[in-house]
N, C-alpha and C positions, 0 to 999 in steps of 0.2 A: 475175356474181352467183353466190354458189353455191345448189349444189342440195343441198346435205347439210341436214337437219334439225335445227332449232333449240334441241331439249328430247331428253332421254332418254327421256322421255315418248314422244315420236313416233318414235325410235330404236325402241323395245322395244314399238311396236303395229306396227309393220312399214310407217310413211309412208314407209322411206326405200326401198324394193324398187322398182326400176324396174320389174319385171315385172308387178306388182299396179295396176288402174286406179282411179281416186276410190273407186269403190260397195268393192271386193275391199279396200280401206286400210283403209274404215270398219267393214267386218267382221272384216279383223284388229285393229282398235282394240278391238271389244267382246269379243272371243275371249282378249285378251290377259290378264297379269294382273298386277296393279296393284303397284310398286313400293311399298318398306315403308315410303317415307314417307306413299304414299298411306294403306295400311293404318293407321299410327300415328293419320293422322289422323281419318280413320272413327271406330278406335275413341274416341279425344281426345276427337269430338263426342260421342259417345256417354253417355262422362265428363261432359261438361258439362250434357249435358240429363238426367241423372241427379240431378248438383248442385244443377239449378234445381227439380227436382220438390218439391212439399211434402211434411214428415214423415211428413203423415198417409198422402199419397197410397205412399211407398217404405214404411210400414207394410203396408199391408194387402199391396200385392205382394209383400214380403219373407215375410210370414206365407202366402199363397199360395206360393209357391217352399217353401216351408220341410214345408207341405203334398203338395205335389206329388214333391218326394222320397221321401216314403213310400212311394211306387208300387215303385223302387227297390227297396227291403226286401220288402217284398209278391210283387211278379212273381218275385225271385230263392227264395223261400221257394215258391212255386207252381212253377218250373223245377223246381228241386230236386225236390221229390214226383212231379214226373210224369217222372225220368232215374232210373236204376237205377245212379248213381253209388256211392250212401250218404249216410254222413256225414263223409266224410273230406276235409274243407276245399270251398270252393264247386267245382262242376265247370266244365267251360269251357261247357256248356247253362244252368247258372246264373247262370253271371257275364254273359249276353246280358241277364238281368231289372235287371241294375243299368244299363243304357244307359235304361232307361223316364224315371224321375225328370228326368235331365237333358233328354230328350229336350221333354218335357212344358215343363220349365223355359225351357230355349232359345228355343225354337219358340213360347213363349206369352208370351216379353216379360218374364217375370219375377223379381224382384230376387234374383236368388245371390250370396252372399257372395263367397264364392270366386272369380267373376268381376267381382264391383265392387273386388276389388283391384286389378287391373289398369287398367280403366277409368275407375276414377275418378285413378287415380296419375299418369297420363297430364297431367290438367288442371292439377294439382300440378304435378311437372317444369315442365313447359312457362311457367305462368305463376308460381313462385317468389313467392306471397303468403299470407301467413300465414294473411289470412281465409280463401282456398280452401282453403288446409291442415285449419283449422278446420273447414270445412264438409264437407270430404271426412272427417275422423276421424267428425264428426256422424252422415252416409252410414253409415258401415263400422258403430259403433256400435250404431243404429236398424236397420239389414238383419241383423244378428248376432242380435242381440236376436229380432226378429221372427222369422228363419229358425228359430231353435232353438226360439222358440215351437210352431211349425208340426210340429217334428219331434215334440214331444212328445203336440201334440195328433194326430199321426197314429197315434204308438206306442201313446197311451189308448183308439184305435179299436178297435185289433187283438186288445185284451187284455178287451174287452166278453165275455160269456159269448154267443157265439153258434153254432150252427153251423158255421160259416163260420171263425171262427178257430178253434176246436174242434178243426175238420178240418186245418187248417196249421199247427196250434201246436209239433208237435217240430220242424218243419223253421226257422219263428220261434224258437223256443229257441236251436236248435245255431247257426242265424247270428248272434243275439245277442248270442252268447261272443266272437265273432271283434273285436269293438274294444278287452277287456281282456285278449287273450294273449300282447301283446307290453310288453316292461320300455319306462319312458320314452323313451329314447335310440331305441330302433328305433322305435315308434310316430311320432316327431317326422322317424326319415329316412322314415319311408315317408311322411310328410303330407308333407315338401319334393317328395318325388316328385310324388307325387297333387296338391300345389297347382301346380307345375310344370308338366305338362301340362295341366291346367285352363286356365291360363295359357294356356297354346300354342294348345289349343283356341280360345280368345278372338280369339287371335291370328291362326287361320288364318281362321275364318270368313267374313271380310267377303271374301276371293277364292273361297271355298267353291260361292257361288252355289248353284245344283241339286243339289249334294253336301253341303249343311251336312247334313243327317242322318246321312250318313255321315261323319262327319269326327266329329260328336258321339260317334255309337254307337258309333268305333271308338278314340276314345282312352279315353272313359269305360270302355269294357271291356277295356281293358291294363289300368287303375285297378282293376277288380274282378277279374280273373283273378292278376294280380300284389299280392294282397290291401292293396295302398297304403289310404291310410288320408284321407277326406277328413269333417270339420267337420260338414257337415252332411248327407250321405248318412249317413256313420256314425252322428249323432246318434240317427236313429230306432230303429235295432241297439239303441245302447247307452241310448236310454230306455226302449225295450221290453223290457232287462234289468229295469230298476230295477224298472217297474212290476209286474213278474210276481214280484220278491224274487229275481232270481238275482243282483243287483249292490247294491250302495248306493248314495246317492246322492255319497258321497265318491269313491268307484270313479269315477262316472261324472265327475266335476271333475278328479281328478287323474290319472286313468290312460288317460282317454279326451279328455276336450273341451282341459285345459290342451297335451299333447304338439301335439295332433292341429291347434289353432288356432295355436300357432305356426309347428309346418313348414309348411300350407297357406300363412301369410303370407310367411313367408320364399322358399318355392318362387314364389309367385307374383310378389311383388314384387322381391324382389331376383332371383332368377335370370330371369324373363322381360320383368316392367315398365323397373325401371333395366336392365339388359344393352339391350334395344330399343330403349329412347330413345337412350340413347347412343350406340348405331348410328346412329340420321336426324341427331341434335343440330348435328353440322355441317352440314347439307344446310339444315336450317331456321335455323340463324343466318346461311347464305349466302344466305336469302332474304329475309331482316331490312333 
């Protein structure tokens, strides 16, 4: 009989090590880290129980996420005043206050756009029926909608007459400009970028374990340091232009949310979701 290992599975946790006993196998098993069909599949379930959530219920969490971004705008607008950078684009102290939003979002379960591309795309692929197709546009939709609610109503905070935003208002202004400085075409590559990593981010998580914060905070702030351009972080920038009268609301449609929602969709879906699948697609029809 042989002694070789039956799964790549048990291959790549280290069953196959003569030198390692039962208990020393089992701790290279959980040490290990989990092949991308594993991963695909985590995120898949992920997908699904997305899918199955009611409207109402991916409302209110979409419009919290959409909220919780603002933090984003907020922290990097309070960096900024407390570094002796200026104002000559965010500094690399500033661009640490754009990790917050996500950070909050991730870690608290709830709905981002940007990430329910992937996610949900997964359930699609995989099962090839129209109603899930249906029900996923439905998803993408209802969280779009909701998150950009969210952005707006965090941007109508900021712009209250208070002390408080009184005190961070130039540093609020000058990052506000930053989502209409770029012509269409660049805004759209820098959102494939920015939804691209999003994307990745999704994607490494579920092996992240004790390090998902760091894995968040660290691609999110390549995204802010390399000024990429994402959907709904930026959203709150660019409603807190409009609100204050430095943007229109045309500005804000065409120069900012139309580029910015396509390359996020494009980066995430096509360069991270289908490339991914495609990768396991045979592994999982070898197991069909």
């Amino acid at each position: 009989m042989s002694s070789q290992p039956d799964t790549a599975d048990e291959r790549a946790a280290g069953h196959a090590s003569p030198h390692l006993d039962d208990k020393e196998r089992d701790q290279a098993s959980a040490h290990s880290s989990p092949r991308a069909l594993v991963i695909h599949e985590i995120i898949r379930e992920e997908g699904e129980a997305a899918l199955g959530r009611k409207p109402l219920a991916l409302l209110w969490s979409a419009l919290a996420a959409g909220l919780s971004m603002g933090f984003s705008f907020l922290t990097e607008a309070v960096l900024e005043s407390k570094s002796a950078s200026g104002h000559e684009g965010v500094s690399l102290t500033g661009a640490a206050g754009y990790c917050v939003g996500f950070i909050i979002v991730v870690l608290g379960r709830q709905q981002l756009f940007t990430e329910s591309t992937l996610t949900v795309l997964l359930p699609v692929l995989t099962r090839r029926s129209l109603p899930v197709a249906g029900t996923a546009l439905r998803l993408w939709l209802i969280v779009l909608a909701a998150n950009i609610a969210g952005t707006w109503c965090f941007a109508g905070i900021l712009t209250l007459p208070t002390s408080f935003a009184h005190k961070f208002a130039p540093f609020l202004d000058h990052l506000a400009q930053a989502p209409y400085e770029s012509a269409f075409f660049s805004t759209t590559l820098k959102a494939v970028l920015a939804g691209w990593l999003i994307a990745l981010m999704v994607w490494l998580l579920p092996s992240a374990k004790s390090a998902a914060v760091l894995i968040v905070a660290l691609l999110t702030y390549v995204v802010a340091v390399c000024d990429l351009s994402h959907v709904i972080a930026g959203s709150v920038e660019a409603a807190y232009a409009v609100l204050r009268g430095q943007a229109a609301i045309q500005d804000y449609s065409w120069r900012f949310f139309a580029p910015t929602l396509l390359g996020n969709v494009v980066g995430g879906v096509a360069l991270v979701g289908l490339l991914n699948h495609a990768s396991i697609a045979p592994e999982m029809t070898g197991r069909d």
